[in-house]
VMD Tcl script that draws the C-alpha trace (Angstrom):
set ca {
  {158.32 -72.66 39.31}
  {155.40 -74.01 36.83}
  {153.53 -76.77 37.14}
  {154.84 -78.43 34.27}
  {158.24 -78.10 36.13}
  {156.97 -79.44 39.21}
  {155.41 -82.43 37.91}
  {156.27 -85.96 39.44}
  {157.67 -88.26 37.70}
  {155.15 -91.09 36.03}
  {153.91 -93.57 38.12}
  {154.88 -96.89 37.81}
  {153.34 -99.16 35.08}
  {151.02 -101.52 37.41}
  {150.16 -98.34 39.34}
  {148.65 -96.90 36.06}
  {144.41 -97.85 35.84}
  {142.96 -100.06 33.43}
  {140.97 -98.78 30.24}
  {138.64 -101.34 30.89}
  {135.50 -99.82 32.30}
  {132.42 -101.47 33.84}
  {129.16 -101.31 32.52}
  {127.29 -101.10 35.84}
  {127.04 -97.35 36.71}
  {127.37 -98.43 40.10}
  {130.87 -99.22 40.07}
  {131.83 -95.92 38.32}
  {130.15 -93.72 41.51}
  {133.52 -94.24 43.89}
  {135.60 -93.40 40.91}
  {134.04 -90.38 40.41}
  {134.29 -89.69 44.16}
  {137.78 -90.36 44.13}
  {138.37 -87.57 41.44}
  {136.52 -85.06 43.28}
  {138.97 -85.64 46.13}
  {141.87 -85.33 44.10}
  {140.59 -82.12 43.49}
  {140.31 -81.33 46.88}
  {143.33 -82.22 47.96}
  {145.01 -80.33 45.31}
  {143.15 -77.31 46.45}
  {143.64 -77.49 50.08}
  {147.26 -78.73 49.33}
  {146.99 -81.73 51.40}
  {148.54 -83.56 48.46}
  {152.24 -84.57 47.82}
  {153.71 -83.49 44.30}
  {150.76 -80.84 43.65}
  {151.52 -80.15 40.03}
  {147.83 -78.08 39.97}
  {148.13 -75.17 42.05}
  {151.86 -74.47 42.19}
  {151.75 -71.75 45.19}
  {149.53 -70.90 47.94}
  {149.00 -67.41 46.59}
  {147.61 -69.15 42.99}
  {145.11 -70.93 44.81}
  {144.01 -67.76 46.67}
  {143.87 -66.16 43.42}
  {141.72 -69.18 41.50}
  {139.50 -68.87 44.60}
  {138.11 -65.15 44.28}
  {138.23 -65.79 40.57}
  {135.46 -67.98 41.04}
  {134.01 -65.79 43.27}
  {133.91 -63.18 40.89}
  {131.64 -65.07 38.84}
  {128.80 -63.93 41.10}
  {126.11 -66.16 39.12}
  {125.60 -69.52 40.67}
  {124.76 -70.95 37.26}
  {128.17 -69.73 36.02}
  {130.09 -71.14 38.96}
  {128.27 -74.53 38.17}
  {129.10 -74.48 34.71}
  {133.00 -73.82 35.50}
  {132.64 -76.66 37.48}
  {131.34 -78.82 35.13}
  {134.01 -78.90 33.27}
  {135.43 -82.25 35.98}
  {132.95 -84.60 34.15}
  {133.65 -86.04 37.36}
  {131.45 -83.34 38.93}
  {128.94 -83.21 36.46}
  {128.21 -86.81 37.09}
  {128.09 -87.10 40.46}
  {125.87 -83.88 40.57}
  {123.46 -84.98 37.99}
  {122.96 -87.74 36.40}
  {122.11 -90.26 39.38}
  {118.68 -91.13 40.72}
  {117.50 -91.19 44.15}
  {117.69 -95.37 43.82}
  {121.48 -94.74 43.12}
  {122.03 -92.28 45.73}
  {120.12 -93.66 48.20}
  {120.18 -91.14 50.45}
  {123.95 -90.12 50.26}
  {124.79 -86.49 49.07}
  {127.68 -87.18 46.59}
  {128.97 -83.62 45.81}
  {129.20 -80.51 48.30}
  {129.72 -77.14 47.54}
  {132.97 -76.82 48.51}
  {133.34 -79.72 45.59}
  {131.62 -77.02 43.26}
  {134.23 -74.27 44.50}
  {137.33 -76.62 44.42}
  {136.30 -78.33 40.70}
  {135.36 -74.65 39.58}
  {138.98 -73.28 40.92}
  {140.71 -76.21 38.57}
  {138.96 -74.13 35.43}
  {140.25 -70.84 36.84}
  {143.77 -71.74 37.47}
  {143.76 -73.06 33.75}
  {142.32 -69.96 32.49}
  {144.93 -67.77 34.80}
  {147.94 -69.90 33.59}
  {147.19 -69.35 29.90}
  {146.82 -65.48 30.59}
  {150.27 -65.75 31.80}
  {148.93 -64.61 35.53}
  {146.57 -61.31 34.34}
  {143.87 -61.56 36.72}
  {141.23 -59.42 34.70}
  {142.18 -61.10 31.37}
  {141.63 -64.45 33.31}
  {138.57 -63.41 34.86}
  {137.14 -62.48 31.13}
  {138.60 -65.62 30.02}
  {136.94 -67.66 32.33}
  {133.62 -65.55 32.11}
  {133.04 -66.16 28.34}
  {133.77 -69.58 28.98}
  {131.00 -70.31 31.66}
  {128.61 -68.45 29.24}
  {129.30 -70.31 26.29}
  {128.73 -73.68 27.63}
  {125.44 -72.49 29.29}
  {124.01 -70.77 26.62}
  {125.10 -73.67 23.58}
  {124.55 -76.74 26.41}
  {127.64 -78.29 25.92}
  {127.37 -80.41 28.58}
  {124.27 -82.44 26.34}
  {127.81 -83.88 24.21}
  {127.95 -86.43 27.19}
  {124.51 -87.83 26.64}
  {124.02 -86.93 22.81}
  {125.01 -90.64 21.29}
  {123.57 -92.52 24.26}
  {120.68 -94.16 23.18}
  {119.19 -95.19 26.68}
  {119.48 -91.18 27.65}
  {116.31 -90.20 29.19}
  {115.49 -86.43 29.06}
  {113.44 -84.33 31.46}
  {113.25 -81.40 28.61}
  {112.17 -82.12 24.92}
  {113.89 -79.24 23.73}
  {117.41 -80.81 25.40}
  {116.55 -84.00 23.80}
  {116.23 -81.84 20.65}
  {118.98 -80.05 20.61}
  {121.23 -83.16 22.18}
  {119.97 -84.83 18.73}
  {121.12 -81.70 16.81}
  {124.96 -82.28 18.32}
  {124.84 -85.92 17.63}
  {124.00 -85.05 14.04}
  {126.43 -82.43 13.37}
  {129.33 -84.43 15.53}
  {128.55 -87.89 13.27}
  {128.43 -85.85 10.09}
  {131.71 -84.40 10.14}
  {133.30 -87.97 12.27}
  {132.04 -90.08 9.39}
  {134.83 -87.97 6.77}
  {137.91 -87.49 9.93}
  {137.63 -89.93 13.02}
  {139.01 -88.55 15.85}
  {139.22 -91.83 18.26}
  {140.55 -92.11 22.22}
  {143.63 -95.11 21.87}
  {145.24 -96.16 25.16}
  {146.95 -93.76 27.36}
  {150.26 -91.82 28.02}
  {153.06 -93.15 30.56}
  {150.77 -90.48 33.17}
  {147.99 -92.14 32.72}
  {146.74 -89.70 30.11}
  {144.15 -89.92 27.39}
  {145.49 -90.15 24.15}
  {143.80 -88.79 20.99}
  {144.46 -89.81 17.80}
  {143.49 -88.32 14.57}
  {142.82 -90.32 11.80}
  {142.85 -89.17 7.62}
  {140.04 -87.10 6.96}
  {138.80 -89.63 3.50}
  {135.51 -87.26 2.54}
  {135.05 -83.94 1.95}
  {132.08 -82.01 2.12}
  {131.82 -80.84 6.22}
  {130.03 -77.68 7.29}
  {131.92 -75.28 9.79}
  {128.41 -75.98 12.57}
  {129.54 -80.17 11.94}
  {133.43 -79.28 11.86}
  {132.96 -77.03 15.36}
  {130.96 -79.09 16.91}
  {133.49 -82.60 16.36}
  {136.35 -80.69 17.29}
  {134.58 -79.81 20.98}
  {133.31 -83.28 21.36}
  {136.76 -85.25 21.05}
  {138.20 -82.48 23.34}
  {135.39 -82.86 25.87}
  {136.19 -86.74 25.67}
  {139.34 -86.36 26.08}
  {139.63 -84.45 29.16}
  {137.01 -86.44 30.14}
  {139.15 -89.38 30.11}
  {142.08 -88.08 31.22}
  {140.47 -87.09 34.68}
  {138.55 -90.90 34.82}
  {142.13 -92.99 34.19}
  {144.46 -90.45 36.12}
  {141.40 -90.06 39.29}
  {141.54 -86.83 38.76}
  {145.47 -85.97 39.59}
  {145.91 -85.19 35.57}
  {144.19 -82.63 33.33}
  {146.07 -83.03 29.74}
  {146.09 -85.38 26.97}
  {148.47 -86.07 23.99}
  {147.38 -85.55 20.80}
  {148.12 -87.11 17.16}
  {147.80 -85.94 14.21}
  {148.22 -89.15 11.67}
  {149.62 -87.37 8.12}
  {149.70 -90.57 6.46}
  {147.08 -90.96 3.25}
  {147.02 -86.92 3.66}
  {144.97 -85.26 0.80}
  {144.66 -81.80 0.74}
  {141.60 -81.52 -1.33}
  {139.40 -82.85 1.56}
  {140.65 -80.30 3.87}
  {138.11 -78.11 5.98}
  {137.77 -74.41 4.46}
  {140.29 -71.94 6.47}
  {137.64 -70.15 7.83}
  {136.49 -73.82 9.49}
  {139.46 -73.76 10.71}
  {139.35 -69.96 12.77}
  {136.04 -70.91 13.92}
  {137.37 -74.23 15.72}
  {140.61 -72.60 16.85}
  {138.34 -69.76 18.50}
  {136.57 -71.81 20.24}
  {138.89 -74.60 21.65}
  {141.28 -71.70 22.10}
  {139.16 -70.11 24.69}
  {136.83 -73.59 26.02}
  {140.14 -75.74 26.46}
  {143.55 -74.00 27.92}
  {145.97 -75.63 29.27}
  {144.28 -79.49 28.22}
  {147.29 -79.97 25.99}
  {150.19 -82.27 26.82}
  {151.84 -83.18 23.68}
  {150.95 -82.62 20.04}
  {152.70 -84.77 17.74}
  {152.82 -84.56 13.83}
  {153.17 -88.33 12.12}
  {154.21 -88.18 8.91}
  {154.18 -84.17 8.26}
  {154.86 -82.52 4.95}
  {158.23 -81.50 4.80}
  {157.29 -77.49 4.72}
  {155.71 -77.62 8.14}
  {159.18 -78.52 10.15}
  {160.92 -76.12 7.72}
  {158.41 -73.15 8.49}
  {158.21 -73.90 12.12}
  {162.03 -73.53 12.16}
  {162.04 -70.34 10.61}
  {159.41 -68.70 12.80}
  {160.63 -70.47 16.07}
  {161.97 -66.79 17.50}
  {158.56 -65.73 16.99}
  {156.48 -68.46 18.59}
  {156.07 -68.77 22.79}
  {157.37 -71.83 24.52}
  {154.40 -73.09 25.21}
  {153.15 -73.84 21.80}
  {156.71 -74.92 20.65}
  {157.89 -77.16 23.72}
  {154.73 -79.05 23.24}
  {155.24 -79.69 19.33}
  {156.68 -83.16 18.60}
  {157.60 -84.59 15.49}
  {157.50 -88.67 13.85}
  {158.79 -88.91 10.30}
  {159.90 -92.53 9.33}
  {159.84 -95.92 11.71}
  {162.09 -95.55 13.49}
  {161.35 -91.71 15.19}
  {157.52 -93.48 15.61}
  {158.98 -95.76 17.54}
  {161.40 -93.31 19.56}
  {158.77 -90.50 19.54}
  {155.72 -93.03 21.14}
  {158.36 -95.40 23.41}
  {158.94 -92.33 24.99}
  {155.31 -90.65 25.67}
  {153.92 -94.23 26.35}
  {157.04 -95.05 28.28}
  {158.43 -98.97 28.33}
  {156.35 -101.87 28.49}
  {153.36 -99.98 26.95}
  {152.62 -101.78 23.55}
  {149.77 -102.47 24.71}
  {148.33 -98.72 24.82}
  {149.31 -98.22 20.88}
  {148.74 -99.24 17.40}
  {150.62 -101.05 14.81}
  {150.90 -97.02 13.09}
  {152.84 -95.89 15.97}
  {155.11 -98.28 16.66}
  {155.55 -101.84 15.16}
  {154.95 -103.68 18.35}
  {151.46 -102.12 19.13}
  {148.96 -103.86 20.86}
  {145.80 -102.21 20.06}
  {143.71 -102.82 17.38}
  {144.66 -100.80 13.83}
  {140.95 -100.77 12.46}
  {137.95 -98.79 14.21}
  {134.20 -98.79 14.24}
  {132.80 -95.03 14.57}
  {129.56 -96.78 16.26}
  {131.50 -98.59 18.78}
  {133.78 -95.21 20.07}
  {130.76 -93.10 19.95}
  {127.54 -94.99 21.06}
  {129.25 -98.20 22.68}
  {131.78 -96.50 24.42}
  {131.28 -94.42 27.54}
  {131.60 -90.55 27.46}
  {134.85 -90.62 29.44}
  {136.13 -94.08 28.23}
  {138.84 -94.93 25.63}
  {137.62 -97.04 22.66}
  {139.17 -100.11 23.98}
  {137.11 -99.31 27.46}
  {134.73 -101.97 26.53}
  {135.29 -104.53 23.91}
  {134.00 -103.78 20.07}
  {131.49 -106.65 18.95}
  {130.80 -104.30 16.14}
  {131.66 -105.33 12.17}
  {133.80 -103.03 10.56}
  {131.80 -100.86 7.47}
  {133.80 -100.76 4.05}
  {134.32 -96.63 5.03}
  {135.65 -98.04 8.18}
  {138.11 -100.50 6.87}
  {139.03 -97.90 3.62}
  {139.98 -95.44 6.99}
  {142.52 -97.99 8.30}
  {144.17 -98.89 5.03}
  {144.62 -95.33 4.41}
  {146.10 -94.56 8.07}
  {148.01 -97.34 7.86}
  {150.07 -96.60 4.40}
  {153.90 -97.19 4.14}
  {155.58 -93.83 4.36}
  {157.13 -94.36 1.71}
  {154.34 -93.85 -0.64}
  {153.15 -90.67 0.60}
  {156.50 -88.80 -0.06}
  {155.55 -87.30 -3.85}
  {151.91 -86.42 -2.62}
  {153.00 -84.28 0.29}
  {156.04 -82.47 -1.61}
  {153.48 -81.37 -4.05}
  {151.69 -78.71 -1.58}
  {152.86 -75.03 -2.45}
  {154.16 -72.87 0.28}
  {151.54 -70.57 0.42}
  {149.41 -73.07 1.68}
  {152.23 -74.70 4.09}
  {152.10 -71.22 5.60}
  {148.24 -71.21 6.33}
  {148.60 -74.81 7.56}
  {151.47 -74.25 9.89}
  {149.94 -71.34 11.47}
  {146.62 -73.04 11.57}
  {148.00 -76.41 13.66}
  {149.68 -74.45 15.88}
  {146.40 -72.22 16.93}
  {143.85 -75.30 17.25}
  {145.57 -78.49 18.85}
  {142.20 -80.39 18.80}
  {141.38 -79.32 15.17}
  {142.25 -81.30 11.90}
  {145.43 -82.57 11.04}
  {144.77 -81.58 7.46}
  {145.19 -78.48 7.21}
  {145.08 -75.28 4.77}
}
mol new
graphics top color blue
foreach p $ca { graphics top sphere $p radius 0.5 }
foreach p [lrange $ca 0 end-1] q [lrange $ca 1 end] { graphics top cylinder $p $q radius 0.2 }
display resetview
């Protein structure tokens, strides 16, 4: 039985967690403890409804996985991936602390067994495939410091190395840089509790594939960064939307952008997707998809979703948010929507925390004319965008298709 099949139903809607977060660190500590012993309790199975480890034997196998790391460093940086972790083991002070030890290494072991089972499940149960899998991925964040994303737009940061202050400066560059022509923005979350990540028009060209790379890796380190802080840790995917309204193909990232980012989010993020829905596609991509569907595994197609006119929005997103949610969407995805339609860049990435939503804290910020030119281009009537789309030849449908299908986290327009 899979996990997927095994999941509970969603929790109730006053049972879900706010998106509001506090701005005193303090408070955020017994969240972050709370996650950790989600994790534990998955591990150990002392949990009802465990939709992580889905026998005894997988959990046994996730174990000597980790073991088989050998380096210390790389079982740290396996755990790292719970930001939840990461925090607790980190980034407090002995004032904070005072005294208390927050993490253990049995929390290492459990939060590093969470990576491994993803990395097993997406090998379709090969142990040594896994095991390389999960290998590459410990060495990649340790030798490119991913984990300095978390800090890299916090302007308070304080860093014990110059060269990590350096190089966090270098990822804030390249993430802004290629943000400021595609945001990629946290809105609400999913009837689960989920993080939801939305993708809005990419309105400049002009990106490098170091800026591209590097934007696609931040949102998805956000996002699963999220997902673990509003689920406490008993989730591990988020939804995510790609918005094809005001799509314009000459502003589209070169193809081999687009390899590079599916490489790496291929191999740094398994098993992080819920739900990948297409708003507004070109008519070619359904068609094409439908054609190849014998070809493709369930788990890229059963997690496809499609919203062409009002009324499917409104099906498609009643659905993932589930009733009573209007609140956790925009006016673009269904009529009702609570949230705000216009975004500031600033306030998602240097007001908001790492593993908040935008609407986590509330935007004081004034909206730029790029910012406001973003919304009214997201926020087009479909039916204006019908001659623009048809206009795109097959060849490149083909490239595009196979291209959103291979990177869930990259661009929505594609070539």
């Amino acid at each position: 039985m899979s996990a997927e099949s095994a999941a509970p139903p969603p929790p109730p809607v006053d049972e879900l967690h706010p998106l509001a977060v506090s701005t005193d660190h303090k408070d955020w500590i017994p969240i972050f403890q709370e996650c950790l012993a989600s994790t534990a309790a998955a591990v150990t199975g002392d949990i009802e409804d465990n939709i992580i480890f889905r026998s005894d034997e997988e959990r046994e196998t996730c174990r000597k996985l980790v073991e088989e790391l050998g380096d210390d460093d790389l079982k740290v940086q396996a755990a790292n991936t719970s930001y939840a972790f990461w925090y607790l083991s980190t980034q407090l002070t002995g004032k904070e602390l005072d005294g208390d030890i927050l993490v253990t290494d049995n929390d290492m072991v459990f939060a590093a067994m969470r990576e491994a089972r993803r990395h097993y499940v997406n090998m379709n149960s090969d142990y040594d495939k896994a095991l390389r899998s999960l290998t590459e991925l410990c060495q990649n964040r340790k030798k490119n410091k991913i984990d300095l994303l978390r800090t890299c737009f916090d302007p308070t940061y304080e860093y014990a190395d110059p060269q990590n202050e350096a190089k966090a400066k270098e990822m804030a560059n390249l993430v802004r840089s290629d943000m400021e022509r595609q945001f990629h923005i946290l809105r609400g979350q999913d009837k689960y509790g989920q993080a939801i990540m939305i993708k809005y028009p990419r309105t400049k060209g002009g990106t490098t594939e170091s800026s591209y790379v590097m934007a696609q890796i931040y949102i998805a380190e956000r996002s699963t960064a999220a997902t673990e802080f509003l689920t406490r840790g008993k989730r591990e995917r988020s939804i995510a939307i790609y918005n094809y309204l005001g799509f314009d193909r000459s502003m589209s990232p070169g193809f081999p952008m687009q390899v590079a980012a599916a490489t790496q989010l291929q191999q740094m993020y398994p098993e992080r997707l819920q739900t990948l829905v297409f708003v507004e596609p070109p008519f070619w991509l359904k068609g094409i998809l439908g054609l190849l569907s014998p070809f493709l595994s369930e788990s890229i197609t059963a997690r496809i979703q499609w919203a062409s006119g009002a009324e499917e929005r409104e099906s498609t997103f009643a659905n993932i948010l589930g009733p009573g949610r209007e609140e956790h969407s925009i006016p673009l995805l269904q009529k009702d929507g609570k949230l705000t339609s216009a975004v500031s860049l600033d306030h998602f990435l240097v007001d908001s925390p790492f593993f908040g939503t935008y609407d986590s804290v509330t935007c004081q910020r004034k909206h730029t004319d790029d910012e406001l030119e973003v919304h009214r281009i997201a926020c087009t009537g479909c039916e204006n965008e019908g001659n623009s789309r048809a206009k795109s030849s097959l060849s490149d449908a083909a490239s595009s298709f196979w291209d959103s299908l291979s990177n869930p986290f990259g661009s929505e327009d594609k070539r």
